[in-house]
N, C-alpha and C positions, 0 to 999 in steps of 0.2 A: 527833438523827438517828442512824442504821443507822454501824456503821461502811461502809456502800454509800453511803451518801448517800439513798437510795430510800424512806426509810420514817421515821415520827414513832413512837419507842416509846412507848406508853403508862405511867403509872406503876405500878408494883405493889412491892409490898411485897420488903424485902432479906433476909425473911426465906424470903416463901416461893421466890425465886431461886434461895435457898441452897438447896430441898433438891433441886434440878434439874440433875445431874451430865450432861455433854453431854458425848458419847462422840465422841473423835477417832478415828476407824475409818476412818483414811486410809492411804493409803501409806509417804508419806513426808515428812519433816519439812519440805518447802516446802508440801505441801497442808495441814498441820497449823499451820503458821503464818501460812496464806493463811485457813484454816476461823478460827484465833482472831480475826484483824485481823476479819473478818465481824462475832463475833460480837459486839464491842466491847465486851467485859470481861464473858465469863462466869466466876459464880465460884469456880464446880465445873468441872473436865474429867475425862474418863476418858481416860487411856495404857492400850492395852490390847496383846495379844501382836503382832499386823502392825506398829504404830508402834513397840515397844521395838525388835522386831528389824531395824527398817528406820535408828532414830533413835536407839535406846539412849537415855543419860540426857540427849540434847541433845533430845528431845522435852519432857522433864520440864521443861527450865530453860526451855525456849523457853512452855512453859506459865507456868511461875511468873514471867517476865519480866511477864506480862501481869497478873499478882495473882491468878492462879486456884492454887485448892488442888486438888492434884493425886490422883486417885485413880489406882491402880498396878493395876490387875487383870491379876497374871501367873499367878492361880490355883495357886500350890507346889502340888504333892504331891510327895512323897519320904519317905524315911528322917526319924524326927525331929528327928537330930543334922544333919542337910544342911539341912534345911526350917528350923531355928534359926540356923543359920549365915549362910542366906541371908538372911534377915530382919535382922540382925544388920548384915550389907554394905550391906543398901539401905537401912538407918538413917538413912543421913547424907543420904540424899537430900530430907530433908525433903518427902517425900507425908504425905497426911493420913489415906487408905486403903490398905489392902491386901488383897490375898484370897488364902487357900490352899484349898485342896478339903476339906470337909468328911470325905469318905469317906475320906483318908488317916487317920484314929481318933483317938482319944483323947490318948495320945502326940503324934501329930504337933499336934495344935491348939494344944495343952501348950505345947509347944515351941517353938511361933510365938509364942504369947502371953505363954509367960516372956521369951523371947528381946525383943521389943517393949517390955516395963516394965523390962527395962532398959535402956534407952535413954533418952538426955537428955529430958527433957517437951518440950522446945522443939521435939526431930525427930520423935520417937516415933512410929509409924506405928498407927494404930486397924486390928486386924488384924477381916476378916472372914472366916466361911468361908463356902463355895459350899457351898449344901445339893443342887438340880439342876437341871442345865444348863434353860433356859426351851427351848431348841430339843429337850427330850426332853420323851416322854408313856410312857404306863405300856406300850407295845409294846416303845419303845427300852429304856426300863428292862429289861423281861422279856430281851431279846435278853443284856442286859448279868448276870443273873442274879440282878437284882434283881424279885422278883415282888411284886404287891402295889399299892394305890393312892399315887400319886403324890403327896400329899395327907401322906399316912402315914409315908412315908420323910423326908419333908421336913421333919416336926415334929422328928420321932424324932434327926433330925442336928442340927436348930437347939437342941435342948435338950441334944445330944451337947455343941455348940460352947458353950454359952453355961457349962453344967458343967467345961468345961477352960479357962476365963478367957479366951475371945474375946469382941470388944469388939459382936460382932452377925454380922449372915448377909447375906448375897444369894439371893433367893428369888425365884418369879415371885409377881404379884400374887395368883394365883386365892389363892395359901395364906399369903396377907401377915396377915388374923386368925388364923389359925390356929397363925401361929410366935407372933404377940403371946401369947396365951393362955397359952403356955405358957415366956414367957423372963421375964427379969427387968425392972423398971423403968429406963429410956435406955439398954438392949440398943438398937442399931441394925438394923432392917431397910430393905434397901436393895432396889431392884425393878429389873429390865430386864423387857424386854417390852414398853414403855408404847410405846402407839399410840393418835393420834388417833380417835374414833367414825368406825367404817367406812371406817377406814384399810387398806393392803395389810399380811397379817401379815408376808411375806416367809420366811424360816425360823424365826420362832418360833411356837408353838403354846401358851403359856402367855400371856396378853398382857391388858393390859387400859388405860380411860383413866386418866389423872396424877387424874386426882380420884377414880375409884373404889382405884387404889391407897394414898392419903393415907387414906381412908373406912376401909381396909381395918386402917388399922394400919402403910405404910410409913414410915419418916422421911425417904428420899430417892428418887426417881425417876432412872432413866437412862434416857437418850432418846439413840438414834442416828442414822438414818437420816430421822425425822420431821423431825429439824433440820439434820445436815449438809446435805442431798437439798434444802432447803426454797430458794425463792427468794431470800426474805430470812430468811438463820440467826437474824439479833438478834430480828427480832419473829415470829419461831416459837420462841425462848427464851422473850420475854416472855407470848406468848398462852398455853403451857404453866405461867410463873409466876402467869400471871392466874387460870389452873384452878384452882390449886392453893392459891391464896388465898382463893380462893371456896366451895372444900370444907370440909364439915365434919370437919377435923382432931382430930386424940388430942392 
């Protein structure tokens, strides 16, 4: 049963579960520990910047209380002695992810990703960088001064990140083959965007379904909204693990 009581999970595989990162994009740390009890043992989440600054690290632990490995996506940019530094602190927090902005360079990515291998294997954080935002299109880009297809930019960084020893990207699905092509073998790409067929996009504009992203080349899906928002959180977990099982995976 649901942690609701209301629903029979079907079985599906632990593995394709795993790659189903479920975005706590709550308030505050009683809706986020009301969303985990739902989901009864998802074992990815994503802490994203509304939860850190509502919850700080008691988001984190109130996650790992439950056995989920925790992905941090506070997106660093900075200087790359601050952006090392930081990465450095939130060591010990034992997450399993992390993301800094692609577009902060070379240097900065450097800097996250030395700053992370040295850290105990035990805490070590798998740093990702943010190649671009899935709520931008090649307008928002242009406004931002970046000209050119969206498509193009997004390689161009994932092969930035993957050249200064980040562990993989966060990208939307449309350019999920597209970073494959050109990164190393178990580089991680990671997707937001993922929406059920003929789902509302809401504010993203890059999107696509958990099985055409898997198809495409991602290793893990984040899903927000499809599942906090869902009646019953645990089997909209699992009918998204069941997609994703059923795809033809890399």
């Amino acid at each position: 049963m649901s942690a609701t009581g209301d629903s029979t999970k079907p079985s599906t595989s632990t593995a394709a579960r795993d790659r189903v990162i479920v975005a706590l994009d709550v308030a505050g740390l009683a809706e986020a520990e009301a969303l985990l009890a739902r989901l009864g043992g998802a074992p990815r989440v994503k802490v994203g910047l509304e939860l850190w600054a509502a919850a700080g690290t008691r988001a984190i632990a109130a996650a790992q209380a439950t056995g989920a490995r925790v992905f941090l996506d506070l997106k660093l940019h900075d200087i790359p002695e601050t952006v090392g530094r930081t990465v450095r602190a939130l060591g010990g927090l034992g997450v399993d992810l992390l993301t800094v902005h692609a577009s902060g360079g070379r240097a900065m990515l450097a800097a996250a990703a030395e700053a992370a291998r040295a850290l105990p294997e035990a805490t070590r954080p798998r740093v990702l960088a943010v190649t671009v935002l899935t709520s931008m299109d090649e307008g928002d880009l242009a406004e931002t001064g970046c000209v050119g297809p969206v498509a193009e930019l997004v390689t161009r960084r994932a092969a930035l990140a993957a050249a200064a020893g980040a562990d993989g990207v966060v990208c939307s699905p449309a350019e999920a083959a597209l970073v494959r092509a050109v990164v190393p073998d178990g580089f991680l790409i990671v997707t937001p965007g993922v929406r059920a067929a003929g789902a509302e996009r809401g504010d993203q504009k890059r999107v696509a379904t958990a099985a055409e992203a898997v198809r495409a080349g991602a290793t893990h899906v984040v899903v927000g909204r499809p599942v906090r928002d869902a009646a019953d959180p645990a089997l909209a977990l699992t009918a998204l693990a069941d997609e994703i099982a059923g795809a033809s995976v890399r």
